[in-house]
VOVOMAR-64722 format. One line per field, with one value per residue: residue number from 1; x, y, z of N, C-alpha, C, O in turn. Coordinates in Angstrom, 1 decimal, decimal comma. Layout:
<rs>
k (NUM	...)
neast (X	...)
nnorth (Y	...)
nup (Z	...)
caeast (X	...)
canorth (Y	...)
caup (Z	...)
ceast (X	...)
cnorth (Y	...)
cup (Z	...)
oeast (X	...)
onorth (Y	...)
oup (Z	...)
</rs>
This chain:
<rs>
k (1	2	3	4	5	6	7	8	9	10	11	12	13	14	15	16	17	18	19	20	21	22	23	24	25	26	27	28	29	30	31	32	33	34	35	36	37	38	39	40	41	42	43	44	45	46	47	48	49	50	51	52	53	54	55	56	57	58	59	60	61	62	63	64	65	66	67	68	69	70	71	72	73	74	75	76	77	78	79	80	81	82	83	84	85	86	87	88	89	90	91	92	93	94	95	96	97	98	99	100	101	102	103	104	105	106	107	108	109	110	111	112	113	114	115	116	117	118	119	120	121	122	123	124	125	126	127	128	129	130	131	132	133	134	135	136	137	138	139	140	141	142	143	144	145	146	147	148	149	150	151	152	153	154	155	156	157	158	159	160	161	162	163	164	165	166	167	168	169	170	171	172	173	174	175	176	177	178	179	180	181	182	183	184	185	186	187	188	189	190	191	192	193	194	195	196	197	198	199	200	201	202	203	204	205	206	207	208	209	210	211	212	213	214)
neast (239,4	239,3	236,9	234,0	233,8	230,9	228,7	225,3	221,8	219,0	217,0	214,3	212,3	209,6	207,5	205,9	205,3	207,9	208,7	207,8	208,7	211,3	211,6	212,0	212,7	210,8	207,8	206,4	206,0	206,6	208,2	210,5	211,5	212,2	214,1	216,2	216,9	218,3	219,8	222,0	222,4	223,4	225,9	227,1	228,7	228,1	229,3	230,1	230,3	227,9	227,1	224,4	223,0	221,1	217,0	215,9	213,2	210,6	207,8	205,2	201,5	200,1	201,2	203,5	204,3	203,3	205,4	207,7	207,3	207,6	210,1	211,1	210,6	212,2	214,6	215,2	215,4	218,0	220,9	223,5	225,1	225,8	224,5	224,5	223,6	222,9	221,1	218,0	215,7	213,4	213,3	212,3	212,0	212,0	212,8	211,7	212,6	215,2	216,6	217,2	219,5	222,7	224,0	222,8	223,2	223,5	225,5	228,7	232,3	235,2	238,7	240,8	242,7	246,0	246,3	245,0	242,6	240,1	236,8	233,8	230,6	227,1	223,5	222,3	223,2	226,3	227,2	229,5	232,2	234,3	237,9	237,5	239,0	241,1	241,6	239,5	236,9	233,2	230,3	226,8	223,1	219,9	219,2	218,7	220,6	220,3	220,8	224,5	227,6	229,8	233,4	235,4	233,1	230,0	227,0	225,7	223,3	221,0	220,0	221,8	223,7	223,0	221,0	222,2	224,5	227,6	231,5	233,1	235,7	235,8	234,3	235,5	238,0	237,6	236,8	239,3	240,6	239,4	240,2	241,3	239,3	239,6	241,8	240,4	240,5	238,7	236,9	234,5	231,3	228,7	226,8	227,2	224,8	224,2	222,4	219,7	220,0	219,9	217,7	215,6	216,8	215,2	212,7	212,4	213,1	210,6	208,8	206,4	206,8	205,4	205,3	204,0	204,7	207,2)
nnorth (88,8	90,8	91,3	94,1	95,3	96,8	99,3	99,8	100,6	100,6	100,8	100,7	99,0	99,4	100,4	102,9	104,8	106,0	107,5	110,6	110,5	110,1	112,3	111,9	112,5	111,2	110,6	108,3	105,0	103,0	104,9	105,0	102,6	101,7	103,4	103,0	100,3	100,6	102,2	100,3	98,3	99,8	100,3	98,1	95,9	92,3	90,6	91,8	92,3	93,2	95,0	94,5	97,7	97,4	96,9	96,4	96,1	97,9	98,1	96,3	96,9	95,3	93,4	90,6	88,4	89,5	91,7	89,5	88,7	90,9	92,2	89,7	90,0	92,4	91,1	89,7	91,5	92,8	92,8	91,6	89,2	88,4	89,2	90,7	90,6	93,2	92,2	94,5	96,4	96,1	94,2	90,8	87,8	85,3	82,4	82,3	85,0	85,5	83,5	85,3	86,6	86,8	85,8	86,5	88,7	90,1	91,4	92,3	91,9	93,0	93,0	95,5	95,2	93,7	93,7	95,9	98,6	97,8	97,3	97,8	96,6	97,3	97,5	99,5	102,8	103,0	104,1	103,6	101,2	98,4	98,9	101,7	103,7	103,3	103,6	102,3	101,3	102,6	101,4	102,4	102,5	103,2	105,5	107,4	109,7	111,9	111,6	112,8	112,5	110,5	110,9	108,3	106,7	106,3	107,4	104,6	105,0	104,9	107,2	109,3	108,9	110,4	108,2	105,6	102,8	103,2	102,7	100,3	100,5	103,2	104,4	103,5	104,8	107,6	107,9	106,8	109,1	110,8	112,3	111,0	109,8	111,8	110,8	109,9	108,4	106,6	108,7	109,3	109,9	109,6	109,8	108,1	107,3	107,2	108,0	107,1	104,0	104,1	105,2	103,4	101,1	101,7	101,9	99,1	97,7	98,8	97,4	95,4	92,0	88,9	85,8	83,8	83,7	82,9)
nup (121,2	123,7	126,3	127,3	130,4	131,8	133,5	134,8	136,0	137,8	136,1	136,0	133,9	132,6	134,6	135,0	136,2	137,1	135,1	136,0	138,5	138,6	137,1	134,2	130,9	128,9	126,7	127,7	129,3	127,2	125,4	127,2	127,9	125,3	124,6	126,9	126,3	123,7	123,9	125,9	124,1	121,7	123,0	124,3	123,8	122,2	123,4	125,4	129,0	131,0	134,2	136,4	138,4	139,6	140,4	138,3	136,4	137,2	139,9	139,6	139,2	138,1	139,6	140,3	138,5	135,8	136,2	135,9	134,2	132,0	132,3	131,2	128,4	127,6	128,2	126,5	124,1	124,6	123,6	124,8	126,3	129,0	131,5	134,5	137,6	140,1	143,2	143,5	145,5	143,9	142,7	142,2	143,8	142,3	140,8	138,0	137,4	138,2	136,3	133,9	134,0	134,2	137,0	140,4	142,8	146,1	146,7	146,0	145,9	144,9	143,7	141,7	138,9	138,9	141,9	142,6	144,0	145,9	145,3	146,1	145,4	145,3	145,6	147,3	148,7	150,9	153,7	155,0	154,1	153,8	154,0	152,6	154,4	152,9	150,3	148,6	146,9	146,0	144,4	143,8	143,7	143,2	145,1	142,9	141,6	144,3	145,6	147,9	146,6	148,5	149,2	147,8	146,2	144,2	142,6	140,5	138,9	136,0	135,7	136,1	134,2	132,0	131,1	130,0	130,1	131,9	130,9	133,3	133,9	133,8	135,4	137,8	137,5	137,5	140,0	141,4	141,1	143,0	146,2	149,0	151,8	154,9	157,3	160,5	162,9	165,3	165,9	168,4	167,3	168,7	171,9	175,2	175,9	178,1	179,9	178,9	179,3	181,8	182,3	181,2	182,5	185,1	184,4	183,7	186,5	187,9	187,2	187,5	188,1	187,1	188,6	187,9	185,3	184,6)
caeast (239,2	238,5	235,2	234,7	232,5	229,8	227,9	224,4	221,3	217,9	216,1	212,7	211,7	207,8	207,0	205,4	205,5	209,1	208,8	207,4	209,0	212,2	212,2	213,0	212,2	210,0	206,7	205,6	207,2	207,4	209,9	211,7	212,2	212,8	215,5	217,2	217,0	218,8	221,6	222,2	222,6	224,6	227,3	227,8	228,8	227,4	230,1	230,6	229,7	227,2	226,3	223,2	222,9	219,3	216,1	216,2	212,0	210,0	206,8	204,3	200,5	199,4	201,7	204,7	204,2	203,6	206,6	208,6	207,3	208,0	211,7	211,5	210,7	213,3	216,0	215,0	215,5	219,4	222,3	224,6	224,6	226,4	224,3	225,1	222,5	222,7	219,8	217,7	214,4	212,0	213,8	211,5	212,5	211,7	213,6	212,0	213,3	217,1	217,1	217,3	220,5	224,2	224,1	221,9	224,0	223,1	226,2	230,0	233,3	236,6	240,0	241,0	243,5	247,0	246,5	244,9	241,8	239,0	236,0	232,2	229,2	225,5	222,4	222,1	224,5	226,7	227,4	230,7	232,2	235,1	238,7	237,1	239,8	242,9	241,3	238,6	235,3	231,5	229,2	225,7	222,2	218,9	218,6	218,6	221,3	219,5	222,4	225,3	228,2	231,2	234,4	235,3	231,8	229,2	225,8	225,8	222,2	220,8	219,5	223,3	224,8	222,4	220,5	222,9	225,5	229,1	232,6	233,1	237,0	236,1	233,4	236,3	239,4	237,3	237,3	240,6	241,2	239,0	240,9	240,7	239,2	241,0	241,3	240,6	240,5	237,5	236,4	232,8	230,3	227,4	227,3	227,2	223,3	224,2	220,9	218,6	220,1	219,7	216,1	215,5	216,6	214,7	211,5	212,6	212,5	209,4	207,7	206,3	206,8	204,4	206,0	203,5	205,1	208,7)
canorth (90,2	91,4	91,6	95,6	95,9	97,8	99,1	100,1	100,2	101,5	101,2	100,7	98,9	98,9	101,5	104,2	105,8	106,3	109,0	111,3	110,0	110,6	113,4	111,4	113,2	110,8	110,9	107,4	104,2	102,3	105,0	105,2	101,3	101,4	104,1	102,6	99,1	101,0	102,7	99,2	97,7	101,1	100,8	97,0	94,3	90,7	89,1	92,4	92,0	94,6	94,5	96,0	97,1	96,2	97,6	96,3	96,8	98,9	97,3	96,1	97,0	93,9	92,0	89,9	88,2	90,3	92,4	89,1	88,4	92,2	91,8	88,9	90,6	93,6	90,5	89,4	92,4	92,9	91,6	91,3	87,5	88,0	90,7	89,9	91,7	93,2	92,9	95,9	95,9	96,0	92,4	90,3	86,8	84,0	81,8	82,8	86,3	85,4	82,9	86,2	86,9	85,3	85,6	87,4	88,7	91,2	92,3	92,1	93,1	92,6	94,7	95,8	94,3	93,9	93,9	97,4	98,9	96,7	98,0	97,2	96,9	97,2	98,3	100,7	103,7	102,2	104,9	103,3	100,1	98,0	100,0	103,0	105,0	103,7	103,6	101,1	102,1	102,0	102,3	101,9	102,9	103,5	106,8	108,4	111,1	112,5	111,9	113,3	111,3	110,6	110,0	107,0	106,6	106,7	106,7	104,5	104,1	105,4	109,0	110,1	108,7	110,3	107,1	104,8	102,3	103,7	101,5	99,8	101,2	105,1	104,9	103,8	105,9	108,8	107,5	106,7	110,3	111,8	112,2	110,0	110,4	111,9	109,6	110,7	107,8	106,6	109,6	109,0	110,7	109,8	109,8	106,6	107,0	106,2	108,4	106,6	103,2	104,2	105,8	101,9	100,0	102,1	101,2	97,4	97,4	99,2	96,9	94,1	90,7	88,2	84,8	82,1	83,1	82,8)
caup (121,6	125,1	126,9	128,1	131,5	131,8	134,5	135,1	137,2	138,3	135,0	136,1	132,9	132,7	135,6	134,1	137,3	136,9	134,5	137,1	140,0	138,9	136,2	133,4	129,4	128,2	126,9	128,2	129,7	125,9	125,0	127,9	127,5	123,9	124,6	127,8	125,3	122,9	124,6	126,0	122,5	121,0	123,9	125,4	122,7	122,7	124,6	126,9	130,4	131,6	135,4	136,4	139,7	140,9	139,9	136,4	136,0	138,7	140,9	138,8	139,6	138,0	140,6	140,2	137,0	135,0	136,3	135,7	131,9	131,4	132,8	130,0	127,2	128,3	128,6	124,9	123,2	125,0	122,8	126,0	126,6	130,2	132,6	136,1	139,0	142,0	143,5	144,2	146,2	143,5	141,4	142,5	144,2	141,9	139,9	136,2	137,0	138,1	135,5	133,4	134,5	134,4	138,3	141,1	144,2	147,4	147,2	145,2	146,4	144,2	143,2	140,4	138,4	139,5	143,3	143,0	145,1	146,7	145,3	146,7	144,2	146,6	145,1	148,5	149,4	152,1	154,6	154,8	153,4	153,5	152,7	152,8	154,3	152,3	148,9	148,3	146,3	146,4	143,2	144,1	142,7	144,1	145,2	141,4	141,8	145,0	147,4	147,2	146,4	149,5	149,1	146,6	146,3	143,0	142,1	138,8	138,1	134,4	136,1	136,7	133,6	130,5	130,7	129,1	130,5	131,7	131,1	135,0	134,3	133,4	136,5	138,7	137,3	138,5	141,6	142,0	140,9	143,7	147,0	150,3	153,0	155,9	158,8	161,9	163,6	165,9	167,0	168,9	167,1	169,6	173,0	175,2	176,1	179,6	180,7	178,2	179,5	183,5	182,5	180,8	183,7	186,2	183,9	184,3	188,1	188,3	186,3	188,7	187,7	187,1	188,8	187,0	183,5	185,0)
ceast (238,6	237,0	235,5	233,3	232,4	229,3	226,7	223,5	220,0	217,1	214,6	212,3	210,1	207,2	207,2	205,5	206,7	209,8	208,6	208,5	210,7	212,6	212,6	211,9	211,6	208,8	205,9	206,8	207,7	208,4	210,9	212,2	212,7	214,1	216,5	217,8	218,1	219,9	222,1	222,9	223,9	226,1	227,9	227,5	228,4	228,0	230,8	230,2	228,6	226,6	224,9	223,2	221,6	218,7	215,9	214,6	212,0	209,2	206,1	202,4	199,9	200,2	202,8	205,2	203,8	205,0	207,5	208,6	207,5	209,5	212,1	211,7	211,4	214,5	216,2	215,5	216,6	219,8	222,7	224,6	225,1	225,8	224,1	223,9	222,9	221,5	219,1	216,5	213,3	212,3	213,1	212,5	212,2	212,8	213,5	212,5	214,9	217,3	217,6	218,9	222,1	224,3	223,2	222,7	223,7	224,3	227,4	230,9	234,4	237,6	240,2	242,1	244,9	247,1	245,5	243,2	240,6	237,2	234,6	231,0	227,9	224,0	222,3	223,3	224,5	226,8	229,7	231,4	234,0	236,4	239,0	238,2	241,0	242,4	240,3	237,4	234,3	231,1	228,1	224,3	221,3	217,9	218,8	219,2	220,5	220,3	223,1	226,6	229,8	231,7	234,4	234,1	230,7	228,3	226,3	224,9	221,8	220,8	220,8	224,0	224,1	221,5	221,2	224,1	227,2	230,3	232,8	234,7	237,0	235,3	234,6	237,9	238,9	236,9	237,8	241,3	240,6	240,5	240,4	240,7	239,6	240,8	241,4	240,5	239,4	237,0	234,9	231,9	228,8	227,8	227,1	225,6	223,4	222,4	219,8	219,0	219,6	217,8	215,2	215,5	216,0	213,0	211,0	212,4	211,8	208,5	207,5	206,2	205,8	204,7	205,1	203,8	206,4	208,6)
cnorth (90,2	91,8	93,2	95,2	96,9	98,4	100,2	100,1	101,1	102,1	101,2	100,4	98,7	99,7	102,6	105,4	107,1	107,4	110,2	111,3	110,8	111,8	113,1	111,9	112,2	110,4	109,8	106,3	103,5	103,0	104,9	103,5	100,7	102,3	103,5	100,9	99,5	101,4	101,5	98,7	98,3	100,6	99,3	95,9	93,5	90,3	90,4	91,9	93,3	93,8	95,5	96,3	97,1	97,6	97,4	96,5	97,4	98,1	97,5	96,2	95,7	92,7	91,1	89,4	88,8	91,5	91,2	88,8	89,7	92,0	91,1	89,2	91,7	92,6	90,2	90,2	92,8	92,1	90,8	89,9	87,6	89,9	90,1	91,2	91,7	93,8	94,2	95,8	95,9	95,1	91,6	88,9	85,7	83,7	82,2	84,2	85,8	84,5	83,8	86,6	85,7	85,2	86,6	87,3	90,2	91,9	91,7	92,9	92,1	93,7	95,0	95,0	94,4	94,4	95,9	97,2	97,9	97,7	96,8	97,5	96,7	98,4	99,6	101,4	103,0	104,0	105,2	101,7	99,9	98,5	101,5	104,1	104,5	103,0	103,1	102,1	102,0	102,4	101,4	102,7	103,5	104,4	107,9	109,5	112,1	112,8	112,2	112,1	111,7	109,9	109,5	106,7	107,1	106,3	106,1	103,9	105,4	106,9	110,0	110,0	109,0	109,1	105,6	104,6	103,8	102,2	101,7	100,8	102,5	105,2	105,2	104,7	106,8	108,5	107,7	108,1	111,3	111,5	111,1	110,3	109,9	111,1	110,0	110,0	107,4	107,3	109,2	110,3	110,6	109,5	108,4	106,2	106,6	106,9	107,7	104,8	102,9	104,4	103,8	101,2	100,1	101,5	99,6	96,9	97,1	98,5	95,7	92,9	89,7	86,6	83,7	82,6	82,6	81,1)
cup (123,0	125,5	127,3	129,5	131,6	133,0	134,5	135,7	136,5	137,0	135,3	134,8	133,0	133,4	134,9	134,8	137,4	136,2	135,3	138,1	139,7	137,6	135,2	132,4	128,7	128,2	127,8	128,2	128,3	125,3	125,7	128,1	126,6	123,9	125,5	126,8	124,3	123,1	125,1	124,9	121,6	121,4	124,0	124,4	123,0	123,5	125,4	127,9	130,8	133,1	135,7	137,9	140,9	140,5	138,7	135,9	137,7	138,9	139,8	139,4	139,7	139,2	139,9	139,1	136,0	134,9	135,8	134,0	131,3	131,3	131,2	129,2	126,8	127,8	126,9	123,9	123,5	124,4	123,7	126,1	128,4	130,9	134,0	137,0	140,0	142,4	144,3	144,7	145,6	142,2	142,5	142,5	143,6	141,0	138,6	136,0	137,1	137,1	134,4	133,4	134,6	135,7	139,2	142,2	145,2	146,8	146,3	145,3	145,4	144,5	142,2	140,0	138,9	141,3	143,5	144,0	145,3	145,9	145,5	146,2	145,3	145,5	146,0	148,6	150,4	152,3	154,5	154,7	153,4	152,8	152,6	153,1	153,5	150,8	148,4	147,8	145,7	145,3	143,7	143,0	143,8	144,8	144,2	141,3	142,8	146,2	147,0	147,3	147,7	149,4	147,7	146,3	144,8	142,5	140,1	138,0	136,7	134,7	135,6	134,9	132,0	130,0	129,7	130,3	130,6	132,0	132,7	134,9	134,4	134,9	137,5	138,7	137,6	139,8	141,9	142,1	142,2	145,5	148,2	151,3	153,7	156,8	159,7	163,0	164,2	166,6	167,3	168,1	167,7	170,7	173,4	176,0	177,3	180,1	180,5	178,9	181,2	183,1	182,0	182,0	185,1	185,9	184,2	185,4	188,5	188,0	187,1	187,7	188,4	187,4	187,9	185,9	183,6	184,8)
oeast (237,5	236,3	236,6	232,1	233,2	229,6	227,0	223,8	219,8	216,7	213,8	211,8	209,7	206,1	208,2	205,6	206,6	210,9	209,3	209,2	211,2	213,8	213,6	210,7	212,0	208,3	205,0	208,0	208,9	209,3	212,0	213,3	213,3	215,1	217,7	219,0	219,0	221,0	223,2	224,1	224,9	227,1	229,1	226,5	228,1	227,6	231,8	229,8	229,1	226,0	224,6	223,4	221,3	219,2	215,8	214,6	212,7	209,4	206,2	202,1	199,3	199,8	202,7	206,4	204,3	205,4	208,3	209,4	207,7	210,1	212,9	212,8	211,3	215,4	217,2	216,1	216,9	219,5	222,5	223,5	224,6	226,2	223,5	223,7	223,2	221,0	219,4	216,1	212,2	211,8	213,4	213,5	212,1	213,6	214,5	212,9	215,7	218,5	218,5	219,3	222,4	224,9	222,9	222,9	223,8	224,2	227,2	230,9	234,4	237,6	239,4	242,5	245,0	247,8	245,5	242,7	240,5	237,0	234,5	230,4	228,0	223,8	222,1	224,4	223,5	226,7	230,6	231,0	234,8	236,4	240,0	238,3	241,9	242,8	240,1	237,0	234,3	231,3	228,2	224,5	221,7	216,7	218,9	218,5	220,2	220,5	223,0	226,6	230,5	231,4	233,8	234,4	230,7	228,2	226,9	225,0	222,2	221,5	220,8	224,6	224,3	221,3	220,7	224,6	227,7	230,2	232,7	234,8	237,9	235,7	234,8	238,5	239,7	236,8	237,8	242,2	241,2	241,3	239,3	241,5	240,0	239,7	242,5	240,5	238,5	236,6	234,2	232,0	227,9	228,9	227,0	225,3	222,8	221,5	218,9	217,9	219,2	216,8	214,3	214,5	216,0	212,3	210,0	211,8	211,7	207,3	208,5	205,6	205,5	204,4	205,6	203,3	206,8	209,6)
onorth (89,7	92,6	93,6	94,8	97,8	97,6	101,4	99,5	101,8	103,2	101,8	101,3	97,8	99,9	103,2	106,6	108,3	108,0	111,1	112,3	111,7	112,0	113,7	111,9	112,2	110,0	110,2	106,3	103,5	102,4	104,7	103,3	99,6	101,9	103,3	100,5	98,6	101,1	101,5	98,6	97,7	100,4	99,1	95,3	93,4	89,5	90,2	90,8	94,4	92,7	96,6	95,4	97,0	98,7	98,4	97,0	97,5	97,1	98,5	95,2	95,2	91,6	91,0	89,7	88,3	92,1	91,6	88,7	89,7	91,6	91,5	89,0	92,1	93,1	90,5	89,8	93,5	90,9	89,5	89,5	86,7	91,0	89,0	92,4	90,8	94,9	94,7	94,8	95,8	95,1	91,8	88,7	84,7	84,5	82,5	84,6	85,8	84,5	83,3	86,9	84,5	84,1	87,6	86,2	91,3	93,1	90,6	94,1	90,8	94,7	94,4	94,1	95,5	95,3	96,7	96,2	97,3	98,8	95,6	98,5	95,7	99,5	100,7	100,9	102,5	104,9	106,0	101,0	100,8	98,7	102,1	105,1	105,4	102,0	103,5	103,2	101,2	103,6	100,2	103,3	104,0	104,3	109,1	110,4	113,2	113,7	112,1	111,0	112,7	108,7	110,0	105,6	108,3	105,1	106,7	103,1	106,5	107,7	111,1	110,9	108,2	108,9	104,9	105,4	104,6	101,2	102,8	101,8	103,1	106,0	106,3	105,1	107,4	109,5	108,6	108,4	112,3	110,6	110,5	111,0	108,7	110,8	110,6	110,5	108,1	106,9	108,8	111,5	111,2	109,0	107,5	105,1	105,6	106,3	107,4	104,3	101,9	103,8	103,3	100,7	99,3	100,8	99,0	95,9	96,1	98,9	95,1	92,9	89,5	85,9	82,8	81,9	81,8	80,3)
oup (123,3	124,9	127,6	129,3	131,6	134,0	134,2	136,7	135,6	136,7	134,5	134,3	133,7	132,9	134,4	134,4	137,6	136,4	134,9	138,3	140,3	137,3	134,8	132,5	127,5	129,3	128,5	127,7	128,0	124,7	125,2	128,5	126,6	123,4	125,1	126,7	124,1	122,5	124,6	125,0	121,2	120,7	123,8	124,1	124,2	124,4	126,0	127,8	130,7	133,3	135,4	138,7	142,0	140,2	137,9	134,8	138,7	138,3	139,1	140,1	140,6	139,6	138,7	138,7	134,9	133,9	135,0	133,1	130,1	130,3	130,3	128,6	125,6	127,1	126,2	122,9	122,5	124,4	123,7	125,8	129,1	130,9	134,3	136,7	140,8	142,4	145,4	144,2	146,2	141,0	143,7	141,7	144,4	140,6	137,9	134,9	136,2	136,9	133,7	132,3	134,9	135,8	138,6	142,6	144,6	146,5	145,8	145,2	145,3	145,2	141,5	140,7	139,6	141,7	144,4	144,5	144,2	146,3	145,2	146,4	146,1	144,9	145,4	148,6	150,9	151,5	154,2	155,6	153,0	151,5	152,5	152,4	153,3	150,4	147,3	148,1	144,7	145,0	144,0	141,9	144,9	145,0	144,5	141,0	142,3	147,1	145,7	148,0	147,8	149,5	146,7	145,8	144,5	142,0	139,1	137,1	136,6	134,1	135,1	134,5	131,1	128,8	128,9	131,1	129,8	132,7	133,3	135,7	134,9	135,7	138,0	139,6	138,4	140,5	142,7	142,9	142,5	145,7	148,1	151,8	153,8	157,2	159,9	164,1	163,6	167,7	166,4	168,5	167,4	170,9	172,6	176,4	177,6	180,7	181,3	179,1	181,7	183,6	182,6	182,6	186,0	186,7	184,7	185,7	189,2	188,3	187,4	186,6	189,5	186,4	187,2	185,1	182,7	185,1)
</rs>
């Protein structure tokens, strides 16, 4: 039987904070880690794939270890056997944390199946990303349903999606369904700073040099 992928993100497991911070309905962080645990479990079979896309706990007051033995006890309690990361700025850099994980990557670009669109996995909204205008498309996290979404483009961390994983194919079929943006070619949207560059090299002149560092 076929693996289904998953995709998720921006759970903040352990940050208590995070209830606050981002508006989320529970009374304290042990439910909202026993629920996001749970929807996890509900949705993405043992031998699914679920990716996450960074942020898998929040900053830990106690400091690093204890955020990474929390992470642990989070990974323990997941069926999934295969969850792949992208890292987000508050997954912490050591080995006992990405050991957690079937792989730890900045960043992941594929296509879909049969030759089809390029799409670009990043913990961060890209602005704009590889593709971009002739189909290609970005799911990211991070900013908790705060930005708005452009283009092929989609927040796909827990906030947005009822707290619970979405299938990787339903995320991107509404993608593919949105339209593409229009190309307009390289129009300059800033100027070429020639004034700020003349007002710079007038500074540089003026500035006496000091021959014994030369």
């Amino acid at each position: 039987m076929a693996s289904t992928i998953w995709i998720s993100g921006d759970t903040h497991f352990g940050e208590a904070k995070a209830i606050s911070l981002f508006q989320r309905p529970f009374a304290d962080v042990a439910t909202m880690d026993a629920q996001f645990v749970d929807a996890i479990n509900r949705t993405v079979k043992k031998r699914d794939v679920l990716i996450h896309i960074g942020d898998f706990c929040g900053p830990c007051d106690q400091g690093s270890k204890m955020q990474v033995d929390h992470a642990a006890s989070i990974r323990k309690q997941i069926l999934c056997k295969n969850i792949q990361l992208i890292r987000g700025n508050h997954d912490p850099k050591v080995e006992k944390f990405e050991a957690l994980f079937e792989f730890v990557k900045n960043q992941i670009t594929f296509r879909r199946e049969n030759g089809g669109e390029r799409v670009v996995l990043c913990h961060y909204p890209l602005r704009a990303w590889r593709g971009q205008l002739s189909g290609s498309m970005h799911l990211y996290g991070h900013t908790h349903g705060a930005l708005e979404e452009v283009g092929r483009s989609m927040d796909v961390g827990v906030d947005c999606w009822n707290y619970s994983p979405v299938q990787l194919s339903h995320a991107l079929d509404m993608l593919a369904a949105r339209p593409l943006t229009a190309a307009s070619g390289w129009v300059r949207r800033q100027d070429a700073r020639q004034d700020v560059l003349e007002d710079f090299s007038k500074t540089q002149s003026a500035t006496p040099v000091d021959e014994r560092t030369q």
